[in-house]
Structure formats: C-alpha cells, structure tokens
C-alpha positions as CSV (number, residue, x, y, z in Angstrom):
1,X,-15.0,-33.9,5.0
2,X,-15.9,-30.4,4.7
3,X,-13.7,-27.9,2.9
4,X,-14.2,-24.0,2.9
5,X,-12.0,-21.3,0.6
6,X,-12.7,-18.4,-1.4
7,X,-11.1,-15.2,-1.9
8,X,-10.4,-12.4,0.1
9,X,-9.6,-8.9,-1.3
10,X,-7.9,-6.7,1.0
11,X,-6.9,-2.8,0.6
12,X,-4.5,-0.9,2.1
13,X,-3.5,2.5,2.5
14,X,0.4,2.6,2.0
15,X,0.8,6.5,2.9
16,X,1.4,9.2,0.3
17,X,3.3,8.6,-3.1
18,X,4.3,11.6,-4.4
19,X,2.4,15.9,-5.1
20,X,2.3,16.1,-8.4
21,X,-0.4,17.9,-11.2
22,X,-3.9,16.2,-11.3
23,X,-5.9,16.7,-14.6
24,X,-8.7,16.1,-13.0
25,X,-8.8,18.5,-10.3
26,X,-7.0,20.9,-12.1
27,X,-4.5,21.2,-9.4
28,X,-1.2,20.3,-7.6
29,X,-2.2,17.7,-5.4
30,X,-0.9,14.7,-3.1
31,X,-1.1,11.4,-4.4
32,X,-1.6,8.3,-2.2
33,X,0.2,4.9,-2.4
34,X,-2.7,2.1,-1.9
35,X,-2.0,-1.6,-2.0
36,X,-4.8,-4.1,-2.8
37,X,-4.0,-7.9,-2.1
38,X,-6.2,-10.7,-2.9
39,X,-6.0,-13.9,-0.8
40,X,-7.1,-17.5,-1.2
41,X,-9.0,-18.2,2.4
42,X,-9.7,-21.8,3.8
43,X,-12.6,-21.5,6.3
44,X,-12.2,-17.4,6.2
45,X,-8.3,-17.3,7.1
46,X,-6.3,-16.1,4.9
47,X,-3.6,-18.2,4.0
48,X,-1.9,-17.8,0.3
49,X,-1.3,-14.1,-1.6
50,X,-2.6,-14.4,-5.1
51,X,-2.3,-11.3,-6.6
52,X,-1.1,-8.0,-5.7
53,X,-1.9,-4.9,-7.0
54,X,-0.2,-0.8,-6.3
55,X,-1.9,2.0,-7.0
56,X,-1.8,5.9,-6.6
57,X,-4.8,7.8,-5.7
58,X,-5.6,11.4,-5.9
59,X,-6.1,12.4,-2.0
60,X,-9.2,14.9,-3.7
61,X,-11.0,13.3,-6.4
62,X,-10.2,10.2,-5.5
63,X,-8.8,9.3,-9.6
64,X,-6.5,6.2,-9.4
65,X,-3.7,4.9,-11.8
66,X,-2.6,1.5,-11.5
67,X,1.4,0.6,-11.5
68,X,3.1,-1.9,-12.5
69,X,5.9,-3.3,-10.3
70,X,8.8,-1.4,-11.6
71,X,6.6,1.4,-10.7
72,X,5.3,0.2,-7.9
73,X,8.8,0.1,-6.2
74,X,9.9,3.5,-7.4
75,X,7.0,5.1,-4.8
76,X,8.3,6.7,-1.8
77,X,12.1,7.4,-3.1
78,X,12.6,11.3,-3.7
79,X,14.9,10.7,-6.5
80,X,12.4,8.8,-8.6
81,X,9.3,11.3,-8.1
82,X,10.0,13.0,-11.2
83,X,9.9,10.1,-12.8
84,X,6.9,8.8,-11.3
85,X,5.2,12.1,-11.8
86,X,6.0,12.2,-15.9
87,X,4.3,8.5,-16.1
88,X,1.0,9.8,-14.1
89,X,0.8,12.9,-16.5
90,X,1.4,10.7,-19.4
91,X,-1.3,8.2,-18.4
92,X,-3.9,11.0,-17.8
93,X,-3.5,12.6,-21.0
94,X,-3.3,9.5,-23.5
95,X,-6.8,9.5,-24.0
96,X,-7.0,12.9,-24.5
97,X,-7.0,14.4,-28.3
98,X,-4.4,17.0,-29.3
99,X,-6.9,19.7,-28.9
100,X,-7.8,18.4,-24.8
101,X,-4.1,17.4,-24.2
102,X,-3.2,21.2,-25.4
103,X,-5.9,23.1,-23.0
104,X,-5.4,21.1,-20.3
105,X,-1.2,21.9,-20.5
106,X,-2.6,25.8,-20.5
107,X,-5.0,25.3,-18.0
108,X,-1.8,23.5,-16.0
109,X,0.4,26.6,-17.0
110,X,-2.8,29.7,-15.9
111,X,-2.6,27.5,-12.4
112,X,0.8,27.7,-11.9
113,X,0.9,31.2,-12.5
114,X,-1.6,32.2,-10.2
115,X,0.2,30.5,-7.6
C-alpha cells in the first residue's frame, strides 16, 4: 500500500491590523493582519492544521512582527489598537541601544510635527 503526506504551508492575507508608527520606514503606516497555517497533506489534500501562526506586516517595507495568540486575537478591535500598537513599538525598539531607541523617538517626534 502506498501512502503519501507531507506538509503544506499556507498564507493568508487577513486584511489590515491596525496604523500605527513604523521604525523602519520612519512613518505612520497601516499594518496588515497575515495568517500562516501549516497542514499535514495525505496524497496533497490537506487534512489536519498543525500549527498556526499571526502576524502583522508593514503594508510598505514589508517588516513583520509575529504575535502570540493573546495578541493575535486583540487584531481588528478598535479598543485594543493602542494596545497592540505599544507592543509593536516595543518590539521594534528592543534591540535598539539607548542612543538608537532615543533618535529614533525624535526622529518619530520631527515626523509628527511636520505633519
């Protein structure tokens, strides 16, 4: 008897998540909601999730932040956006060393201005 599976990764574009500041652009953008799903196949049909993964994307540079399922489920409620927005600023700036974290926030601040 022959027997096929294997995995199957699939990715999805949700819709968008949230506008909020992008470090890496240097501007106020939107940010997407993607889902990736992975699938165990028999003979190329998909058949039983195995993992699921959410995350946001900027809509320019394309920079991606993964989110766990508490955050995951907090995506697309207006109340929670400043809270989803906080954790995406913290998670860009974590690596970053007083010094970077410090002229980025003025960089942020000489944006906003302007605008």
């Amino acid at each position: 008897m022959l027997v096929m599976f294997g995995w199957l990764k699939e990715t999805k574009k949700i819709g968008p998540a949230l506008s909020c500041h992008c470090y890496r652009c240097q501007k106020k953008r939107t940010w997407e909601h993607w889902k990736e799903n992975e699938w165990v196949s028999f003979f190329t049909i998909k058949t039983i999730p195995f993992l699921s993964k959410s995350y946001v994307v900027c809509s320019t540079c394309r920079a991606s932040i993964a989110l766990d399922n508490t955050r995951a489920r907090l995506v697309g409620v207006r109340e929670n956006e400043p809270h989803l927005a906080k954790f995406l600023e913290e998670h860009q700036l974590v690596l970053k060393s007083p010094v970077q974290r410090n002229f980025l926030l003025a960089q942020r601040e000489q944006n906003q201005s302007r605008e």
